[in-house]
C-alpha positions, 0 to 999 in steps of 0.5 A: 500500500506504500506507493514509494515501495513500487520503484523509484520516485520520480513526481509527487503531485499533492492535492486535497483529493490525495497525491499522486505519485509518479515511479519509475518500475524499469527503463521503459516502465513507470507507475502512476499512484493515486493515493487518497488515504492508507486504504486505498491506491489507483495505479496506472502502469505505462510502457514507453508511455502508453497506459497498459494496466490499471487496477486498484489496491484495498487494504481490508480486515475480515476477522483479524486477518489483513488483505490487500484486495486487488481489482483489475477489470471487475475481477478481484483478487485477495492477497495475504499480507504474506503474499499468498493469493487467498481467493479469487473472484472472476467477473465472468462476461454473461447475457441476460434474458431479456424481458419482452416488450410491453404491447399496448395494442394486443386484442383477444385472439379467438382463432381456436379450433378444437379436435378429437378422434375417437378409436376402438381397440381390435387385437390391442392395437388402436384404430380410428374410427371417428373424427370431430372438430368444432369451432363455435356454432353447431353449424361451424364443425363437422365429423368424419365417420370410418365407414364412410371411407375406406381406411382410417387414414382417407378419413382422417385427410378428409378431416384436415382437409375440410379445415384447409380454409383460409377462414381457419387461416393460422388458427389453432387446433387444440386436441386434449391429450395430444401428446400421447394418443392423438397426435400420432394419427395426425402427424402421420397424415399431416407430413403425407398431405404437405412436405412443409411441417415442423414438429416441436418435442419434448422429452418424447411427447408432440408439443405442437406440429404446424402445418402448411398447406398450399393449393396449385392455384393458391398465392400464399399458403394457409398455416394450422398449429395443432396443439395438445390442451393438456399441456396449458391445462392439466387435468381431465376434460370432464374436470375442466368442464366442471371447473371452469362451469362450461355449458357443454359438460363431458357424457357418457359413452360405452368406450369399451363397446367399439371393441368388438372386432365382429361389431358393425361400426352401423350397430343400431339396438339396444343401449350397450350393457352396463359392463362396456362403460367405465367409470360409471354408477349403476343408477347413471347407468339406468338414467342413460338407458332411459333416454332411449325408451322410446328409441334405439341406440345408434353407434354412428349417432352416439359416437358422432354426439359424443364426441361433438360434444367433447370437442365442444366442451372443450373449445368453451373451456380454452375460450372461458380460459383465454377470456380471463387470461387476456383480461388479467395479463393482457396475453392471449393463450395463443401465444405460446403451446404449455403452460411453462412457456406461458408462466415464462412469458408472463413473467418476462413482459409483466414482472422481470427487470433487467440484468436479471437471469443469466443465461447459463449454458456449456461447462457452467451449466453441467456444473451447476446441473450436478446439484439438481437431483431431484427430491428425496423419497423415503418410505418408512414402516409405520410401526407402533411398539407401544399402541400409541396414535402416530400421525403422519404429515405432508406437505403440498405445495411446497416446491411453489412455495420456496421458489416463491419466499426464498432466495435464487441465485440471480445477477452477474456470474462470479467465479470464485476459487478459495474459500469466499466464506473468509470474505464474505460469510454470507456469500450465496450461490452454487457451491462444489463442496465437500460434505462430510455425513454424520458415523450415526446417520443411518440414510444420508440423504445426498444423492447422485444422479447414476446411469443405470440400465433402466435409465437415469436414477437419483439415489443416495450414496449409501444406496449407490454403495449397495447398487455397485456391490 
């Protein structure tokens, strides 16, 4: 910190925001120090008088112990007054995440179509047999039944085909579940009718598949977005159609009739018996039959309805959905195809400042990826040797909860090696530690991520001891 230890003194220059002092390190070298007290200099080092470095000295006591605290570019390195390099901060250059602009001039989008296919299970394979969409009367849908085409594929283009409108030009058609199930019928007939389509994945499952379709005579061509309703709204459709108290609610059908591999798609009779149907009381059941007193019961038209009626319900709870999403956030659900990509979005336009999240990726992204295992699961014997009450507790909740109250590791990355504790006792972040468990725990609970031949599994390093013997 004695600006005249640096080398030989060739100009001091006092003044009441401290001195300054000029000193000459080797022949083509000097420094300029500019000391305003004890604590602190500002150094300035030339060659052949060109500035090459500037950095800035701190002397500063934690815990009895002295340092000289040495900034250089935002990086910051701590020396011992024995010279030992103690800690080292490196202010790594990162790009953040930035929010999206706020738009004021954002209107409803109503442009949802919705979809649903209907299948029978002959061998344990699945078949298409029925296929609906609805858009918003009961004069703008429509339904394509199987024994009107020669195989399931003909029916499902003529489906598609029927929405190639530019009427329905750069809607989106929402088909719960699709994901799972529906979705490998379409995107198989999709990429046979258009060469132009992009299917987004994600850890196996059809996010969203948008398709182009262009007619010889056409300009331009017309854009559909399937998308799966599930992923913005998890849950059931008959929950759904409770929930958001829709008019059309989910009905009965007899799932299990249809597969029959000797029935006739045209069957017209009595109602199915009690067994075909799932999920379903005895009394509903004999309410159902009683609709049908009077008349027979007909597959086509049965099938037709219900699943007119499922693409209905649905398509009023995305529009009730998408109604009160726009008038809360001002955002509409059209905007993006999970309910992930949506908290996301809304975060960034209504709620994230600047400089907030870095983006974390390469060499600092699989360290950080380490820590994160999953929760801890442990199953216990619930024995009583004393005949005592024992009560047993969860908690629900508890992930939003903490990403809510508690603290995340946000803002500028800093890399450190040493022991940042000795500076700053209260220092927060990703941490590589040495964890020592206690002799007298019987499971400890840090975990590690092993490849296994089922797969990727979290296990605690007792259980991973056992796993490899």
């Amino acid at each position: 910190m004695d600006p005249l230890k640096y080398g030989k003194l060739i100009i001091l220059e006092k003044g009441d925001q401290g001195n300054s002092y000029f000193m000459k390190l080797t022949p083509l070298t000097f420094a300029k120090i500019i000391s305003t007290d004890t604590l602190k200099n500002d150094v300035i080092i030339y060659r052949k008088g060109d500035p090459i470095l500037e950095y800035n000295d701190t002397h500063i006591i934690k815990d009895g112990i002295n340092y000289l605290v040495r900034n250089i570019n935002s990086n910051k390195y701590y020396y011992q007054l024995d010279g030992n390099l103690a800690l080292v901060c490196i202010n790594k250059l990162c790009k953040f995440i930035k929010p999206l602009p706020q738009k004021k001039s954002i209107k409803l989008n109503n442009k949802i179509i919705t979809l649903d296919i209907e299948t029978r299970v002959i061998n344990g394979v699945h078949i298409p047999y029925l296929i609906s969409w609805f858009k918003d009367t009961s004069k703008n849908n429509g339904s394509f039944y199987l024994k009107d085409y020669n195989n399931p594929d003909e029916m499902i283009k003529a489906c598609i085909l029927e929405l190639c409108r530019f009427k329905f030009n750069y809607h989106k058609i929402y088909i719960h579940n699709f994901a799972n199930f529906d979705g490998i019928f379409l995107l198989k007939n999709l990429t046979d009718l258009s060469n132009d389509v992009n299917v987004i994945i994600n850890n196996g499952k059809l996010i969203s598949i948008e398709f182009k379709f262009k007619k010889e005579h056409w300009k331009n061509p017309m854009v559909l977005s399937f998308r799966d309703s599930y992923q913005i709204l998890p849950a059931s459709l008959r929950k759904l159609a409770k929930s958001f108290d829709v008019t059309t609610q989910k009905t009965i059908f007899p799932y299990n009739f249809v597969n029959n591999p000797n029935l006739d798609l045209l069957y017209i009779g009595k109602v199915p018996a009690y067994e075909y149907f799932v999920n379903l009381t005895y009394d509903e059941y004999v309410l159902y039959c009683e609709q049908f007193k009077n008349k027979q019961w007909s597959l086509h038209d049965e099938s037709i309805k219900y699943c007119l009626e499922d693409c209905k319900a649905l398509q009023e709870v995305i529009s009730k959905f998408n109604s009160f999403y726009f008038k809360l956030f001002n955002l509409n659900i059209n905007d993006a195809p999970t309910i992930s990509s949506h908290a996301f979005k809304l975060y960034r336009s209504k709620f994230m400042p600047m400089n907030l999240i870095p983006m974390v990726y390469g060499d600092e992204y699989d360290f950080i990826k380490i820590s994160y295992t999953g929760g801890s699961t442990d199953m216990f014997i619930p024995t009583n040797y004393n005949g005592e009450l024992i009560y047993g507790y969860d908690v629900n909740s508890l992930y939003p909860y903490i990403m809510k109250n508690c603290l995340m590791p946000v803002g500028e990355k800093i890399y450190f090696e040493g022991d940042i504790r000795k500076i700053s006792p209260d220092a927060f972040g990703f941490f590589y530690c040495e964890v020592e468990a206690p002799k007298n725990l019987l499971h400890p609970i840090i975990q590690l991520h092993v490849k296994t031949k089922g797969g990727l599994r979290t296990l605690d390093w007792l259980q991973l001891v056992h796993f490899m013997l």
